[in-house]
ZAMARGU-4260 file (C-alpha; in steps of 0.2 Angstrom, whole numbers, plus 5000, padded with zeros to 4 digits):
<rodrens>
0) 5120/5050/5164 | 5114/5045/5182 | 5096/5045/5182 | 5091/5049/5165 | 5077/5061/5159
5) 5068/5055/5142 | 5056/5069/5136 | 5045/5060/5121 | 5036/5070/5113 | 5018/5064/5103
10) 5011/5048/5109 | 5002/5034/5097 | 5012/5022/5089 | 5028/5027/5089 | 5031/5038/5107
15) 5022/5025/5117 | 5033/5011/5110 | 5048/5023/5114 | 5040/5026/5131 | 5037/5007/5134
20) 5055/5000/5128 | 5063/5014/5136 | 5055/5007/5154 | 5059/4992/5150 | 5078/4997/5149
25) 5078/5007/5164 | 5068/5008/5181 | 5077/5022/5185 | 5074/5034/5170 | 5062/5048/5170
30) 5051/5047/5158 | 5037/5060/5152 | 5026/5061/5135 | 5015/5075/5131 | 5003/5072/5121
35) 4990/5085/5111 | 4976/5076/5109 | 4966/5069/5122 | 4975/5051/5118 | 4990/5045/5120
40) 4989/5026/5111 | 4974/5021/5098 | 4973/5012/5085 | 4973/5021/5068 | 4970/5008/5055
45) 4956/5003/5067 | 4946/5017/5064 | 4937/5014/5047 | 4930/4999/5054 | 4920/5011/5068
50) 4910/5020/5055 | 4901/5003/5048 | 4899/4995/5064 | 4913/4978/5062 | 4921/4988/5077
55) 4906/4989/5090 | 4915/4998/5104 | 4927/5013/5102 | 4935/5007/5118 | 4943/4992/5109
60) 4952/5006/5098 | 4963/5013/5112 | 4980/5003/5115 | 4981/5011/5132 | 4975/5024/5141
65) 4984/5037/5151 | 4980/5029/5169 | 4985/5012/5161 | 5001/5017/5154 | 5006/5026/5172
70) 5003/5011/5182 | 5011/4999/5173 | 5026/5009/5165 | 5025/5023/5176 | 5027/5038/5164
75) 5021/5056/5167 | 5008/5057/5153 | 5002/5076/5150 | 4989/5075/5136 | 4983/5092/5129
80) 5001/5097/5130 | 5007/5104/5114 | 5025/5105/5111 | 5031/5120/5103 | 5047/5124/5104
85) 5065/5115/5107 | 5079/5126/5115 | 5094/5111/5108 | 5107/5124/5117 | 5099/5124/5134
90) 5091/5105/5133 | 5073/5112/5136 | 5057/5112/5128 | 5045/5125/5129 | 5025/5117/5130
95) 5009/5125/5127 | 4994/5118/5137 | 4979/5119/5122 | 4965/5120/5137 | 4973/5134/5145
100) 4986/5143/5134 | 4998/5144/5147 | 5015/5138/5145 | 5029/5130/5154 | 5047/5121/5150
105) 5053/5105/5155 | 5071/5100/5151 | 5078/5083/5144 | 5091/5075/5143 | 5087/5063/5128
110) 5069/5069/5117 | 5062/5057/5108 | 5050/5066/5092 | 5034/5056/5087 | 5024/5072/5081
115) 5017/5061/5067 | 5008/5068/5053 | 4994/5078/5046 | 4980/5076/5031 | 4982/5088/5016
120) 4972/5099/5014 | 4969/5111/5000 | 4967/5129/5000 | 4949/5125/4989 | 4931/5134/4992
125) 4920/5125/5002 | 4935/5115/5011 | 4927/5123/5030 | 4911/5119/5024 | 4901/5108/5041
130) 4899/5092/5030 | 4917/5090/5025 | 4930/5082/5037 | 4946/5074/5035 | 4952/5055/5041
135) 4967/5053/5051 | 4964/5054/5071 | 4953/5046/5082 | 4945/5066/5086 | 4942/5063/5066
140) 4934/5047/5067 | 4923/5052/5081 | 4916/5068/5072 | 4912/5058/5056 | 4903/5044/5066
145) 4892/5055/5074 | 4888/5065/5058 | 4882/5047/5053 | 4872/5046/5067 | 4864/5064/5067
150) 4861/5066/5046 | 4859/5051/5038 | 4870/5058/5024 | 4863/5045/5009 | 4879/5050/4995
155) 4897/5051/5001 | 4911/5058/4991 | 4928/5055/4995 | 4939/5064/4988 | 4957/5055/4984
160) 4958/5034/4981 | 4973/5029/4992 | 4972/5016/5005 | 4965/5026/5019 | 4951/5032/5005
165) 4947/5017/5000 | 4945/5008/5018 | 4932/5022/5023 | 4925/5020/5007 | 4919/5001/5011
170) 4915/5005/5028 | 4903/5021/5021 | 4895/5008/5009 | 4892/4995/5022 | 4883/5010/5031
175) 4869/5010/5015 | 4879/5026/5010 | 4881/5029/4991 | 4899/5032/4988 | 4908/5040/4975
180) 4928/5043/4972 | 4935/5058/4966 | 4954/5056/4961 | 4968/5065/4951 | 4976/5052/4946
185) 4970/5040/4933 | 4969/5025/4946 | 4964/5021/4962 | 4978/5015/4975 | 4994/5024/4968
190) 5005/5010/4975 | 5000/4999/4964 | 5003/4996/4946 | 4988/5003/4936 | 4984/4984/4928
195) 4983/4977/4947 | 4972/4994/4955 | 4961/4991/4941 | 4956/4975/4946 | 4949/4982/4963
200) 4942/4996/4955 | 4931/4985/4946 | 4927/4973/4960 | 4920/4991/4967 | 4911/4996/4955
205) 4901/4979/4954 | 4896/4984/4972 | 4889/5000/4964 | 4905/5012/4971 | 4906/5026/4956
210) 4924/5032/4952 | 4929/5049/4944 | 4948/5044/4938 | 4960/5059/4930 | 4950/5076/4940
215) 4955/5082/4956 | 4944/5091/4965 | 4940/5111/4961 | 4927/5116/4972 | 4914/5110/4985
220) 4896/5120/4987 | 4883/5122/5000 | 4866/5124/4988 | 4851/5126/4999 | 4858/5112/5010
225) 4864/5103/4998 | 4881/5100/4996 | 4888/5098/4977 | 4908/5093/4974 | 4913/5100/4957
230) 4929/5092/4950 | 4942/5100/4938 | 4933/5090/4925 | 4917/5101/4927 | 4907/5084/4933
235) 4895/5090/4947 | 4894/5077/4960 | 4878/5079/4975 | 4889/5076/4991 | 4879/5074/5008
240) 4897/5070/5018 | 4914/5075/5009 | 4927/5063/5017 | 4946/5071/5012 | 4959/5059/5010
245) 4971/5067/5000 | 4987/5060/5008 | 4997/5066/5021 | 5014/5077/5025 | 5028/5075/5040
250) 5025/5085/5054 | 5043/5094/5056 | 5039/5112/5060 | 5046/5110/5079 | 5061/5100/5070
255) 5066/5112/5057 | 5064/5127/5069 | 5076/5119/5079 | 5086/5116/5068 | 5088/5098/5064
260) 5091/5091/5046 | 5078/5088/5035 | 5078/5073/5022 | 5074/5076/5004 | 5057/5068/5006
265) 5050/5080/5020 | 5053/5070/5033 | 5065/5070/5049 | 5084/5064/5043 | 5089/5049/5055
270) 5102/5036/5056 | 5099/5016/5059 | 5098/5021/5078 | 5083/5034/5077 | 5096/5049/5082
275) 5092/5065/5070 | 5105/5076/5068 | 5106/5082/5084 | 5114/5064/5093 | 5101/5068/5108
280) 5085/5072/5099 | 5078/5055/5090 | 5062/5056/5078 | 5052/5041/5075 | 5035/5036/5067
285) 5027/5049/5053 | 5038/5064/5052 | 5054/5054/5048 | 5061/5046/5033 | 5066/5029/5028
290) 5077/5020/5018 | 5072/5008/5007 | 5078/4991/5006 | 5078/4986/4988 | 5083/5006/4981
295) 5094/5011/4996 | 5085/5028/4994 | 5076/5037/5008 | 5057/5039/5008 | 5041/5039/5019
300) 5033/5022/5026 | 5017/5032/5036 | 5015/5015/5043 | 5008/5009/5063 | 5021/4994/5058
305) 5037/5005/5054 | 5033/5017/5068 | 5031/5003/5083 | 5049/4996/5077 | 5057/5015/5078
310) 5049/5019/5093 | 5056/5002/5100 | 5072/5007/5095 | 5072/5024/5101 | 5065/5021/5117
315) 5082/5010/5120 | 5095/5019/5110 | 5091/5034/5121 | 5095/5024/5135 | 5113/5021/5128
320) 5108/5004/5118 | 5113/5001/5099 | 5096/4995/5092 | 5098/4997/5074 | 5083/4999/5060
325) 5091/4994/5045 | 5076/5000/5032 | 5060/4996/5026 | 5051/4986/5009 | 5035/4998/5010
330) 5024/4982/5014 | 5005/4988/5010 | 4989/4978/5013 | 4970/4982/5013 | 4953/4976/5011
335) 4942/4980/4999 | 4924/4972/4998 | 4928/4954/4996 | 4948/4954/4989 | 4962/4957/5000
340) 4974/4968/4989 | 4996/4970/4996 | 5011/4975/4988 | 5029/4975/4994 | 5044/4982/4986
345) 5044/4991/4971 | 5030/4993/4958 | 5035/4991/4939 | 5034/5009/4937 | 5044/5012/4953
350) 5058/5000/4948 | 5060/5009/4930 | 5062/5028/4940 | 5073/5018/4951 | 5083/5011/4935
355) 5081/4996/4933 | 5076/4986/4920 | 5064/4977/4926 | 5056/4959/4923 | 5038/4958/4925
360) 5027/4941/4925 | 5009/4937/4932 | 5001/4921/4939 | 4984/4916/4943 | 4989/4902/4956
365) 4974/4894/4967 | 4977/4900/4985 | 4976/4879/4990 | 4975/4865/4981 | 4965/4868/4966
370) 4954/4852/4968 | 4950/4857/4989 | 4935/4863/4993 | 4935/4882/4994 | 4952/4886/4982
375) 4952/4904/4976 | 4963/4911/4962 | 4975/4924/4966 | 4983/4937/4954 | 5002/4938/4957
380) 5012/4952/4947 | 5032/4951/4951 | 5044/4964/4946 | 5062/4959/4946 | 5078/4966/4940
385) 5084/4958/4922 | 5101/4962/4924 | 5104/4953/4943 | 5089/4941/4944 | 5083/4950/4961
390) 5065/4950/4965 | 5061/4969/4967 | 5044/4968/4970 | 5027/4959/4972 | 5010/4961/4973
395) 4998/4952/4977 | 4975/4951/4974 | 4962/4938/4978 | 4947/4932/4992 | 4959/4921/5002
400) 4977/4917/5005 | 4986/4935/4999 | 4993/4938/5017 | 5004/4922/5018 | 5011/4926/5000
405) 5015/4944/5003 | 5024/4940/5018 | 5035/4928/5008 | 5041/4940/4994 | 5042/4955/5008
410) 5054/4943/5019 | 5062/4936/5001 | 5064/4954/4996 | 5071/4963/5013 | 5085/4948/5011
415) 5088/4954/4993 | 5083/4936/4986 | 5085/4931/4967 | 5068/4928/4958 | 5075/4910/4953
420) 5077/4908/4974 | 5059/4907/4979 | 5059/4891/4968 | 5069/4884/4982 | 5058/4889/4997
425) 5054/4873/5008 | 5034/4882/5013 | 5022/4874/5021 | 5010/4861/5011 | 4994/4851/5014
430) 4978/4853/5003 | 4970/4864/5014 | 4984/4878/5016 | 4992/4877/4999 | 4996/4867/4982
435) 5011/4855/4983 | 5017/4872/4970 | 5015/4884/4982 | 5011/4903/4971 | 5027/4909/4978
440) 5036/4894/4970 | 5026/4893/4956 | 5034/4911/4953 | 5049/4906/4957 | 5049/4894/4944
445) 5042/4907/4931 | 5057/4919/4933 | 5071/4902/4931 | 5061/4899/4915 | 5066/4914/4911
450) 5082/4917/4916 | 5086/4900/4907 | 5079/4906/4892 | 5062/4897/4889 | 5051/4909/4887
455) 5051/4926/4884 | 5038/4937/4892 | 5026/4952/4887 | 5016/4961/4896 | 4998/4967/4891
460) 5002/4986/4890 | 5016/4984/4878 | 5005/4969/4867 | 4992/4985/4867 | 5004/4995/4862
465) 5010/4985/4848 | 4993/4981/4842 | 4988/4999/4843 | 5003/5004/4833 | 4997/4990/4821
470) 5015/4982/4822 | 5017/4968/4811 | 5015/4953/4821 | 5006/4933/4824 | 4993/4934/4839
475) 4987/4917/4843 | 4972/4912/4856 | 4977/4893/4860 | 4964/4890/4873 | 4948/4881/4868
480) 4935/4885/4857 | 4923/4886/4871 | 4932/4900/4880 | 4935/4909/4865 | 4916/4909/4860
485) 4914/4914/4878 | 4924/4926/4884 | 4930/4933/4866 | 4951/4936/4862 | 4961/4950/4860
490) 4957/4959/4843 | 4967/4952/4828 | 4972/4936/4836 | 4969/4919/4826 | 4962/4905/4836
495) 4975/4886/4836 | 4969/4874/4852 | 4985/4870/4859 | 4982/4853/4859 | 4980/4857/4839
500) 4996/4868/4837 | 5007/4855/4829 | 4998/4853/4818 | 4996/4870/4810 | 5014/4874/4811
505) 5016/4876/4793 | 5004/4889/4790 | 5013/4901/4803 | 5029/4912/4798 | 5044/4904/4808
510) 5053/4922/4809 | 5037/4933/4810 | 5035/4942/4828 | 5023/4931/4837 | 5013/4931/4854
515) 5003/4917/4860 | 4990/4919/4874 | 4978/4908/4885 | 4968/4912/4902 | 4984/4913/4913
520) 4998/4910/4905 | 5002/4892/4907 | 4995/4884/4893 | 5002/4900/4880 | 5020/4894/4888
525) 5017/4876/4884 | 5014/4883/4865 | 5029/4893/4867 | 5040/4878/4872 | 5035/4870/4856
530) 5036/4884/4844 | 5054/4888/4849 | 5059/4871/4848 | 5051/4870/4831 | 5062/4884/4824
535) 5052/4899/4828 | 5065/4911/4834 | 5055/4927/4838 | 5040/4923/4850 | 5034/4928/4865
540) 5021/4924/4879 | 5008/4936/4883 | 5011/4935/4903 | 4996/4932/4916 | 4984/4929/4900
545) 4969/4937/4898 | 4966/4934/4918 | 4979/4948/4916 | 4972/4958/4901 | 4964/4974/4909
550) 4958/4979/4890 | 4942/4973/4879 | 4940/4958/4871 | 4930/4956/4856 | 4916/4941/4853
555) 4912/4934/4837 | 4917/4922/4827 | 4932/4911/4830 | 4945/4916/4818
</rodrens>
């Protein structure tokens, strides 16, 4: 190839990367990008943050602008250039100009696709209606903003509690908007288990957010000006602003007309270098699938993150480089309100339709040093393989100090780390940053309990399960009687202090099922250390506590 001609096609995140790296690779390469919007580089996690005001300037949102990105990396940016057509045979793409109509082809000798992706939209009455919009580009944000600043719209519904949902959703409320959440499943942010999303779902509804769980949405109405959202449900919801935020799905129609392989997820089919089927044609960002670290599986990581690394890698593979993307850990983290909520890896539901058997504990660490001013508890769920001892997963909830523990497990698990191995991180300590323990280690040390056969967890659903199923069983409370008087226990537990266990050991059955419970789980372990030592062959440790026990508990007397 002499003087090479990369055609990319879609800007953002992943085309301007490939765009940037493949400059950086060669000053002799052609390189043009056509863009359909009016924007070739923005940034879209940026954009709920307009809406309330804690991003005063829309300028600050766009990466680079077209002028910009000629200068310095001296591309041909087209904007309002819509790609529509690939012609593999003859290396030529065929583009339609959206101002004008017209069209015209340009050839390639390496494309690059980054068409990205598009909101859901369902085929529902009232879906056109002037009041609902959808949430995914910087056109989008813009007509949502000004609706703000034109109505006054006072009650918000969104419709569908993902991450995208639920970040307009605090941006709304900050606003003075009343919002409500309309969602088919029954919780809110599906990439969470249901006993960590029902923990921000709470913290929301404290700030007055309402939540419709288990109805998808039926219809929308305009009613003399007044817009209604009526759910499957039959609930009637008033709606001045309809936000949809019903997911997204891979742009591919210009990649399967052409012919190029499609992955069982709906997106693009690519190899570690970014080259789809077609060793000339790479894909990146949105429209192409990933493989997952921890399953080995493809899936969809609509991520800003992923599509920056796969446009890097693109940008130089086109050039003749070997820049290999070797998969991803689906690495998650918002805001909501005060608590900053991530997840890596697997979920516990995931890992079970992935086939594992999988080990599930929770913690309720301090973030630093638990006598330093400021400490803040965190709630830590891990998932890890019972069979191998792998950490499969993690997520993480609290005010401060969630980013720094995520990015431990997502590094731990991308390098396929045992549980027990976190025990052996050398992380960073002072009393400001973290306890001597830091969470991550503290976990680390839970799972090599385990492994070494200390202590045998359960989790909360399945002790509801079994009380629910009224399975025979000894349920103690061993935290104090203060707490018990003020926080109640889990119905049909017997209250022994911990400190008074030993001393009530012969009024308990030594081969009876038996679950022990305190606040997090540490003091319940201490218990189960001496009742298995005692003889007690069949107990278990209720894991996390009831810092960890999503269900009622009942007040009264202690028992």
């Amino acid at each position: 190839m002499g003087k090479p001609k990369i055609v990319i096609v879609g800007g953002v995140a992943g085309g301007a990367s490939a765009a940037a790296k493949a400059r950086r690779c060669s000053e002799d390469a052609e390189i043009i990008m056509f863009e359909k919007g009016p924007d070739i580089a923005y940034a879209n996690c940026g954009l709920p943050y307009y809406l309330s005001g804690v991003i005063e300037d829309r300028d600050n949102l766009l990466i680079v602008t077209e002028k910009l990105f000629h200068r310095r990396f001296r591309v041909d940016v087209r904007i309002h250039r819509e790609v529509i057509r690939i012609d593999r045979a003859r290396k030529v793409v065929m583009i339609k100009n959206v101002e004008t109509g017209t069209t015209e082809e340009e050839s390639y000798d390496r494309l690059i696709l980054s068409p990205g992706s598009s909101p859901v939209i369902p085929p529902l009455p009232g879906i056109n209606l002037p009041f609902v919009f959808t949430f995914k580009t910087l056109e989008d944000m813009d007509l949502v903003h000004q609706y703000l600043q034109q109505r006054d719209p006072q009650e918000a519904v969104i419709v569908g509690g993902g991450l995208i949902g639920m970040e307009v959703m605090e941006n709304l409320w900050l606003k003075g908007v009343k919002v409500s959440i309309v969602e088919k499943l029954d919780q809110i942010l599906p990439f969470l288990d249901w006993d960590m999303a029902e923990l921000i779902r709470h913290h929301a509804e404290a700030k007055g957010v309402r939540f419709h769980l288990s109805q998808g949405l039926k219809a929308i109405e305009d009613r003399n000006g007044s817009g209604i959202v009526q759910t499957e449900a039959g609930q009637t919801l008033k709606a001045d602003l309809v936000i949809l935020s019903l997911g997204i799905r891979p742009n591919t129609a210009l990649a399967r007309e052409a012919g190029l392989e499609i992955g069982e997820t709906g997106g693009i089919k690519v190899n570690e270098l970014m080259q789809t089927s077609d060793p000339d044609i790479f894909a990146v960002g949105d429209c192409v699938e990933s493989i997952h670290r921890v399953t080995g599986s493809p899936f969809l990581t609509p991520m800003g993150s992923a599509a920056n690394k796969q446009g890097r890698a693109a940008g130089a593979n086109a050039l003749g480089r070997k820049i290999a993307i070797k998969g991803f850990v689906g690495t998650v983290i918002l805001k909501v309100f005060d608590l900053t909520i991530a997840k890596t890896g697997l979920s516990e539901i995931e890992s079970r339709r992935a086939g594992f058997d999988p080990l599930v504990t929770f913690i309720h660490p301090d973030h630093i040093a638990g006598y330093y001013p400021g400490s803040k508890p965190l709630n830590m769920k891990t998932i890890t393989d019972c069979t191998s001892g792998r950490l499969l997963g993690g997520q993480v909830i609290g005010e401060e100090g969630v980013d720094k523990r995520i990015d431990v497990l997502a590094t731990a698990i991308y390098h396929r780390m045992d549980l027990q191995e976190l025990l052996q991180l050398d992380l960073a300590y002072a009393p400001p940053y973290s306890a001597a323990r830091d969470p991550v280690v503290i976990a680390g040390a839970v799972g090599q309990n385990f492994f070494e056969g200390d202590w045998i967890p359960i989790t909360p659903a399945v002790l509801k399960e079994k009380i629910e199923a009224r399975e025979d069983l000894a349920l103690i409370d061993v935290r104090s009687r203060m707490e018990v008087l003020q926080e109640g226990m889990i119905p049909g537990a017997i209250h022994i202090p911990l400190d008074r266990l030993r001393d009530h050991l012969d009024q308990l059955d030594k081969v009876r099922d038996t679950v022990v419970y305190c606040r997090t789980g540490l003091r319940s372990y201490l218990a189960t250390r001496i009742l298995m030592q005692k003889g007690f062959t069949r107990v278990k440790n209720l894991t996390g506590g009831t810092m960890s026990w999503g269900y009622p508990l009942k007040k009264g007397s202690v028992k």
